[in-house]
LOGUMAR-18744 format. One record per residue (C-alpha): residue in one letter; x, y, z. Coordinates in steps of 0.02 Angstrom, whole numbers, padded with zeros to 5 digits, always signed. Layout:
% residues N
aXYZ...
//
This chain:
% residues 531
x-00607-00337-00028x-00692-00188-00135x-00840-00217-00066x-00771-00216+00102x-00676-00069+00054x-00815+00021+00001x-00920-00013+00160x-00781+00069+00266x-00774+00225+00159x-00980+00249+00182x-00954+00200+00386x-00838+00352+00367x-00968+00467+00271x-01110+00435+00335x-01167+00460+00535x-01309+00369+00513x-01270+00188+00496x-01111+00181+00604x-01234+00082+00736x-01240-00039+00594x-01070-00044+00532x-00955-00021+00664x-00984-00231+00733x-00963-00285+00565x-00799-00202+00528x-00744-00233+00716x-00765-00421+00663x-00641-00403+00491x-00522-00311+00611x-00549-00139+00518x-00440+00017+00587x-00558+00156+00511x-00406+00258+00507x-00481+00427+00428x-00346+00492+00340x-00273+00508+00168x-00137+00367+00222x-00245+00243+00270x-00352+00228+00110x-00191+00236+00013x-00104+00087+00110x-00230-00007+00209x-00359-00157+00157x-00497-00171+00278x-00433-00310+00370x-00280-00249+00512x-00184-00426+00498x-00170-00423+00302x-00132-00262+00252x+00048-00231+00238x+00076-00384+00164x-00067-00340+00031x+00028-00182-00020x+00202-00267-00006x+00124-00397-00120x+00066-00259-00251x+00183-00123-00241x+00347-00222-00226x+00358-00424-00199x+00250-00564-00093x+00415-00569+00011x+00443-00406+00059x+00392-00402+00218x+00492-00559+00252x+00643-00447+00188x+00595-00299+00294x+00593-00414+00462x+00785-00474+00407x+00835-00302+00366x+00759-00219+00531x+00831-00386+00648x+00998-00373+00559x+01006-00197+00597x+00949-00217+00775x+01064-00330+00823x+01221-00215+00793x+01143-00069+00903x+01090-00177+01053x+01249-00288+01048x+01398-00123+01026x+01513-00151+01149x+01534-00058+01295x+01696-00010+01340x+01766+00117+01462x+01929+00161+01529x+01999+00099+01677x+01969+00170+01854x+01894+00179+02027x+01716+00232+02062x+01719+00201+02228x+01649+00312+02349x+01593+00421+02172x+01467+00565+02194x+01337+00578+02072x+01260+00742+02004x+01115+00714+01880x+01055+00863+01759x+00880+00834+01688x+00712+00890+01672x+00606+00723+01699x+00545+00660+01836x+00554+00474+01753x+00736+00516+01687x+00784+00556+01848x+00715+00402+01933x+00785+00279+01798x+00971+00332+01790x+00965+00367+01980x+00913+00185+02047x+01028+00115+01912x+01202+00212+01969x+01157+00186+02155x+01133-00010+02109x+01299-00005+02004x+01402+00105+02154x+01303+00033+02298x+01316+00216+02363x+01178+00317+02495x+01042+00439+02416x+01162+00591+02473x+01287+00550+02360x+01161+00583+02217x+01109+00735+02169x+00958+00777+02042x+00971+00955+01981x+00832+01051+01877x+00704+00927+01881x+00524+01002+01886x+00396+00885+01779x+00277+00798+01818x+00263+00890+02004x+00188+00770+02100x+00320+00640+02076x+00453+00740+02107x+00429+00637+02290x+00469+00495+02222x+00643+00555+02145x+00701+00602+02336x+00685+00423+02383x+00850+00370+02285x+00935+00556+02269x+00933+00728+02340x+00856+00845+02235x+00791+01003+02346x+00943+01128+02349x+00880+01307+02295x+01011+01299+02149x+00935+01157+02083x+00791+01250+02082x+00871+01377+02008x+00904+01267+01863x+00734+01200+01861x+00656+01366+01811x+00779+01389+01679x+00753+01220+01594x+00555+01251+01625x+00555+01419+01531x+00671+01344+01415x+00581+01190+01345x+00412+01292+01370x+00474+01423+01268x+00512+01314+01114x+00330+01225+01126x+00244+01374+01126x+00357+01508+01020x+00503+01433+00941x+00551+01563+00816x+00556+01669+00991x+00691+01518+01047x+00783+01516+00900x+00803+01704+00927x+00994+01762+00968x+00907+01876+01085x+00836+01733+01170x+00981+01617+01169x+01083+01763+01203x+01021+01748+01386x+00969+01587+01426x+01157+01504+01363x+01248+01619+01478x+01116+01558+01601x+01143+01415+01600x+01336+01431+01604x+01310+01494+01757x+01224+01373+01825x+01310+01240+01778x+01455+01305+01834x+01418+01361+02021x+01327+01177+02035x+01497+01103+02000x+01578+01204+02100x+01442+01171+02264x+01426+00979+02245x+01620+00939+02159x+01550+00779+02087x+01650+00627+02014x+01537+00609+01879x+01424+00720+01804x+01253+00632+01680x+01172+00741+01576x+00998+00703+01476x+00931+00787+01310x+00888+00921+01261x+01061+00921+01173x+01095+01106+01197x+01100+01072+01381x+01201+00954+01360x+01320+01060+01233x+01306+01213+01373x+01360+01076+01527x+01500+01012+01418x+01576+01182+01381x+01601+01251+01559x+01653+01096+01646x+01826+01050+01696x+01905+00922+01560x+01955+00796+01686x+01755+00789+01753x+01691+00619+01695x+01552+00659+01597x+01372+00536+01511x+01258+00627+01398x+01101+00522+01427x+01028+00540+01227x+00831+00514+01257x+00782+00620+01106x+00881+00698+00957x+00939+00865+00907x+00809+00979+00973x+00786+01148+01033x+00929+01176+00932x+00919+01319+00783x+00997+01314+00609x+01136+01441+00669x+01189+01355+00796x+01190+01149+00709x+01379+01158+00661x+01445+01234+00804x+01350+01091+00912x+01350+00928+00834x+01559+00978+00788x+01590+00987+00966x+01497+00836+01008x+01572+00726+00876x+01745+00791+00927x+01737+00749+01113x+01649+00578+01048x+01774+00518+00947x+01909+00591+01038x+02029+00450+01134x+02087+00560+01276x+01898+00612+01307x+01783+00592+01473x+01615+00611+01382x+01529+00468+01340x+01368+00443+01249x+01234+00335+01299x+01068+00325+01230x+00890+00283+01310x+00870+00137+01172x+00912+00047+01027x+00798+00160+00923x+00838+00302+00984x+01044+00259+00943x+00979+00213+00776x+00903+00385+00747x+01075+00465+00829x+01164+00370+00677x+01061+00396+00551x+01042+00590+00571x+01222+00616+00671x+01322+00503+00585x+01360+00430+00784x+01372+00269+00821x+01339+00248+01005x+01282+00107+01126x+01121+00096+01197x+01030+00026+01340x+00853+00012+01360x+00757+00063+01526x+00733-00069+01669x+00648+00056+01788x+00743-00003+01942x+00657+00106+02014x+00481+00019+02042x+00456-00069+02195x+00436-00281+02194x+00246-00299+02255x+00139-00456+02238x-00009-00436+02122x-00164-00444+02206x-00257-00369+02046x-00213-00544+01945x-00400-00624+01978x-00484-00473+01944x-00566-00461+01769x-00482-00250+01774x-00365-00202+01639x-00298-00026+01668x-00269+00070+01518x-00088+00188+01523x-00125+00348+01485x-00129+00390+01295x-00196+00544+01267x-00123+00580+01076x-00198+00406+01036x-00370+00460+01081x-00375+00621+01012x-00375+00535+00847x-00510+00477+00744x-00414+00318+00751x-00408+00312+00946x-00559+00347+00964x-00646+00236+00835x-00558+00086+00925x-00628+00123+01090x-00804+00108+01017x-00762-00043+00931x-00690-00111+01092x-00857-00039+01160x-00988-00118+01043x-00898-00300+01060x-00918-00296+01236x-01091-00256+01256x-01123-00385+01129x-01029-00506+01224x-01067-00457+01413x-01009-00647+01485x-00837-00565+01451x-00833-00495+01605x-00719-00363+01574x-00698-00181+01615x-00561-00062+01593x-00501+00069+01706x-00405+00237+01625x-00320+00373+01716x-00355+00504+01580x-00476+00661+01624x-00644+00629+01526x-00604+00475+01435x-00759+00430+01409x-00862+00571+01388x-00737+00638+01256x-00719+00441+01168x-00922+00397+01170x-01064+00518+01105x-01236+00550+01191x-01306+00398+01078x-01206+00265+01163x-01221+00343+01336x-01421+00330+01310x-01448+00220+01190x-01480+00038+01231x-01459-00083+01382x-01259-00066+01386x-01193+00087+01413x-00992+00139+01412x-00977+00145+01590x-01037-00042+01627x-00875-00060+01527x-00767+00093+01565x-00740+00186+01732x-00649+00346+01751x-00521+00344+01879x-00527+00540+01935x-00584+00635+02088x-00765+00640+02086x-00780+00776+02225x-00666+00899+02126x-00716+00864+01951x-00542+00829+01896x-00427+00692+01857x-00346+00631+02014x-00174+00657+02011x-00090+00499+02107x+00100+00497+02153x+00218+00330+02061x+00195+00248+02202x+00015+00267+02226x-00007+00225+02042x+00111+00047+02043x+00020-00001+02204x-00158+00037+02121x-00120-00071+01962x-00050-00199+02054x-00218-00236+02168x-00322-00191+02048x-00274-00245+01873x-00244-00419+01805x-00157-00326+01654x-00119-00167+01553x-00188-00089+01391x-00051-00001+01313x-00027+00142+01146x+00113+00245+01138x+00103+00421+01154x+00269+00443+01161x+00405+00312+01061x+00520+00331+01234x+00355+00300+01343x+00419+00264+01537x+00256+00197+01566x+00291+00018+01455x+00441-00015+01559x+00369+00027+01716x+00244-00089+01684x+00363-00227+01629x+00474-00216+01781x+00300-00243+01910x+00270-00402+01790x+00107-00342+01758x+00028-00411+01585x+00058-00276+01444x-00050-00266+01288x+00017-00157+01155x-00005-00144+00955x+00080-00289+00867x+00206-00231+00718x+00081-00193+00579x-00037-00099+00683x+00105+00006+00781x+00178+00059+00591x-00006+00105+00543x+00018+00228+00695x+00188+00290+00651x+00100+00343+00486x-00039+00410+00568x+00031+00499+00724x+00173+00650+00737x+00273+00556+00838x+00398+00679+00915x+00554+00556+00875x+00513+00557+00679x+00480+00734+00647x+00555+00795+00486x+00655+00946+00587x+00773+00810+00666x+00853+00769+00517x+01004+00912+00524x+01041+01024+00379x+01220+01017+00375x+01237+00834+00386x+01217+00689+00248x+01065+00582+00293x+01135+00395+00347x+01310+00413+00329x+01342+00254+00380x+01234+00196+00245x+01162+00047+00370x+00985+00103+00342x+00877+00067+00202x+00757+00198+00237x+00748+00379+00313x+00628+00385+00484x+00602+00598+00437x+00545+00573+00272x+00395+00515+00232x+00353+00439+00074x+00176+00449+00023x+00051+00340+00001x+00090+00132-00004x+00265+00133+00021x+00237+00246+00180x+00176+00093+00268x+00325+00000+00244x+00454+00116+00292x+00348+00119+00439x+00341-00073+00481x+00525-00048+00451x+00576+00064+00572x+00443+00002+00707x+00576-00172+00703x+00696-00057+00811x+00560-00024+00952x+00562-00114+01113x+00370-00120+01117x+00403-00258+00972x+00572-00321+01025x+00528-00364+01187x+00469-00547+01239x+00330-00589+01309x+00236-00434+01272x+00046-00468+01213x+00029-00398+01055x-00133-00384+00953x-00181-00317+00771x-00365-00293+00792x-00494-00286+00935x-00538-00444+00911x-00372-00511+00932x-00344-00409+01107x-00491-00489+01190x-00428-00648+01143x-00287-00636+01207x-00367-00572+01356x-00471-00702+01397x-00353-00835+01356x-00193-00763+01439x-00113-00855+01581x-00074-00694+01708x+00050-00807+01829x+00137-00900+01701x+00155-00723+01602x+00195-00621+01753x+00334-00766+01810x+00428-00729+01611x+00430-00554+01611x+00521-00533+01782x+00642-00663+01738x+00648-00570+01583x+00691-00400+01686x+00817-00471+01769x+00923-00517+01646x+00897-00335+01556x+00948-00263+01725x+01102-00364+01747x+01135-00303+01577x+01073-00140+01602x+01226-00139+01752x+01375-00179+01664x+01324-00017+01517x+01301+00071+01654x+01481+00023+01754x+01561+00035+01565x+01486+00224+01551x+01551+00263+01710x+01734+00226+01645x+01761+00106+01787x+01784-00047+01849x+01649-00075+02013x+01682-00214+02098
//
């Protein structure tokens, strides 16, 4: 192992002899993460290092204990009851408040599945991102009335003034316009459309504004898909009071759902809420037979975070030197992202040698315009399924629409197994475990049903572990029949040994039990009983 060890650190160091060392570590499985953490808490080989450092720094069955801990845990936040109170939905109209085009599309197929009710009686307000699927939303809701718009720009200049300034957003001066703003809003939309129900999705202050102005007999669902953001210090009590008061309250129409079991487990641990969850089924994609299964094409989802990483990065040349080492693979993977692989491969491996990255990478953008190619959902889903026999998959996001999108075609995912996703959750700011989520004014797990804090990161070995810990609440893990991997090795095993029809045939019965689920939350949330 040291001398191993000490072979990765001089791969690191020195340019040189990467040619050299990079098939030999690919071989052991090495990550090459180039960080402080991974030196502190990694061996060299990807399958074996947590439980090396669980070994060392606490007991050999640690990890064991972490698995029962995490399950245990898991178990109470996907199995919470769901119940609402009593009523007819029947003949319900629908208005929908978000920012997301995939938000939109998700909770939009589900409540016209659960109320079997025409795309007129659902309205989408203030969605704006990404543009060029905001075609796709109009097939299962109307979402073009100019005060919709309206709302649009304010949650655009909203969420793009906290990326780019948010001491500006925190400003009273600010907030002093855009709350009344949205009052307003809010309250003429109700007033135009008169729905039965009204969903709202994260950011919370949105959420907070919508639930202020509204009538108190106006069923309401705040759709929780991130945590307590875009929300400053001065403003925490007011907020999260008024939220746990009309959550807790018995005479209450606001009901909480969140986007998944991990994201309800964050909602506990830093809200003190315990609310049900139900993961995404993306109803929304269309049933299409997959041409692409014969074809030797994996498509890889976009990732862009991933790859700007010395860790990204470093695995696609691994990925790269095995296969033009081993050309009778036969594979070749497609990626959507702009530039992939002139920003993942230097000018050595684009000259250097017979094999070259694009005999094993191609670059799915518009050649004539020297851009990436923007396609629509649709255009997208029908590409992967002709063209792909399956789907490389690293999460840029822990709420990623992309996984369950895939999942619902039946399309073959490949994603990082439990140890190497918690090496990433180490590694990467993931927007869900950012230290700012964890509120001032509240006492971190008050339930006390966590063993460990997602915000804070210990340094060093036990990092890792709190990691592995909290990747156990992920559906990228939980899920069946998901093809995970630990090294590069490992993924093109699994590759060429994987059984597309068999696979394909699992994970749609799979998604159609998680839908039938995913109906009675959603009837429960409605407060209704839908025959």
């Amino acid at each position: 192992v040291g001398l191993v060890t000490l072979l990765a650190v001089l791969c690191a160091t020195v340019n040189h002899i990467y040619s050299f060392c990079a098939p030999a570590g690919g071989l052991l499985g090495m990550t090459y993460e180039l960080n402080v953490h991974d030196f502190q808490s990694s061996s060299p080989w990807a399958w074996d290092s947590l439980s090396l450092v669980a070994q060392i720094f606490v007991h050999r069955d640690y990890l064991s204990q972490l698995d029962a801990w995490s399950a245990d845990v898991f178990a109470t936040l996907a199995g919470r009851p769901h119940v609402g109170q009593k009523g007819k939905a029947s003949a319900a109209r629908i208005d929908i408040y978000t920012w997301h085009t995939a938000l939109a599309l998700e909770i939009s197929s589900v409540l016209r599945m659960v109320l079997r009710i025409p795309p007129e009686d659902v309205r989408v307000e203030g969605v704006y991102y990404p543009k060029q699927n905001l075609q796709d939303v109009s097939i299962f809701a109307t979402c073009d009335d100019p005060r919709g718009g309206a709302l649009a720009q304010l949650f655009k200049s909203a969420i793009g003034t906290f990326v780019d300034d948010a001491a500006l957003f925190g400003s009273e001066t600010f907030l002093g316009r855009l709350v009344p703003d949205l009052e307003f809003e809010f309250s003429a939309l109700h007033a135009e459309n008169s729905p039965d129900v009204v969903v709202c999705t994260t950011p919370i202050l949105f959420c907070h504004t919508l639930v202020k102005v509204l009538p108190a007999d106006v069923n309401v669902i705040i759709y929780v898909d991130d945590l307590f953001d875009m929300v400053p210090v001065w403003m925490e009590r007011d907020i999260l009071e008024r939220l746990v008061q009309v959550a807790w309250s018995e005479t209450s129409n606001v009901y909480f759902l969140a986007s998944a079991p991990f994201v309800a487990a964050l909602v506990e641990y830093s809200w003190g809420l315990e609310i049900p969850a139900i993961s995404r089924v993306a109803a929304y994609v269309p049933s299409m037979e997959h041409k692409g299964k014969d074809s030797r094409n994996v498509l890889i989802q976009r990732c862009d975070h991933f790859i700007d990483r010395r860790h990204g990065m470093l695995f696609f040349r691994f990925l790269f030197k095995f296969l033009s080492a081993n050309v009778w693979m036969n594979l070749r993977f497609l990626s959507m992202m702009p530039r992939f692989t002139a920003d993942i491969f230097g000018p050595e491996d684009l000259v250097d040698g017979e094999a070259v990255p694009s005999h094993f990478f191609t670059d799915l953008r518009d050649q004539e315009h020297g851009r990436a190619h923007l396609l629509t959902f649709d255009q997208m889903m029908m590409f992967t399924a002709n063209s792909c026999f399956a789907t490389l998959f690293f999460p840029d996001d822990l709420a990623k629409s992309s996984f369950y999108e895939a999942y619902a075609m039946g399309i073959p995912i490949f994603a990082p197994g439990r140890k190497y996703l918690s090496r990433l959750l180490v590694s990467m700011d993931y927007y869900h475990l950012l230290p700012r989520h964890q509120l001032s004014i509240v006492e971190p797990n008050p339930t006390k049903r966590f063993h460990f804090s997602p915000f804070q990161r210990e340094q060093g070995q036990t990092a890792l572990l709190q990691a592995y810990y909290w990747a156990g609440f992920l559906d990228f893990i939980t899920y069946d029949f998901v093809e995970r991997f630990e090294s590069v090795p490992e993924l093109l095993s699994g590759l060429l040994t994987l059984d597309v029809t068999r696979r394909r045939e699992e994970m749609r019965a799979q998604w159609a039990h998680r839908l039938e689920r995913a109906l009675v939350v959603w009837k429960s949330a409605l407060r209704a009983r839908v025959q």
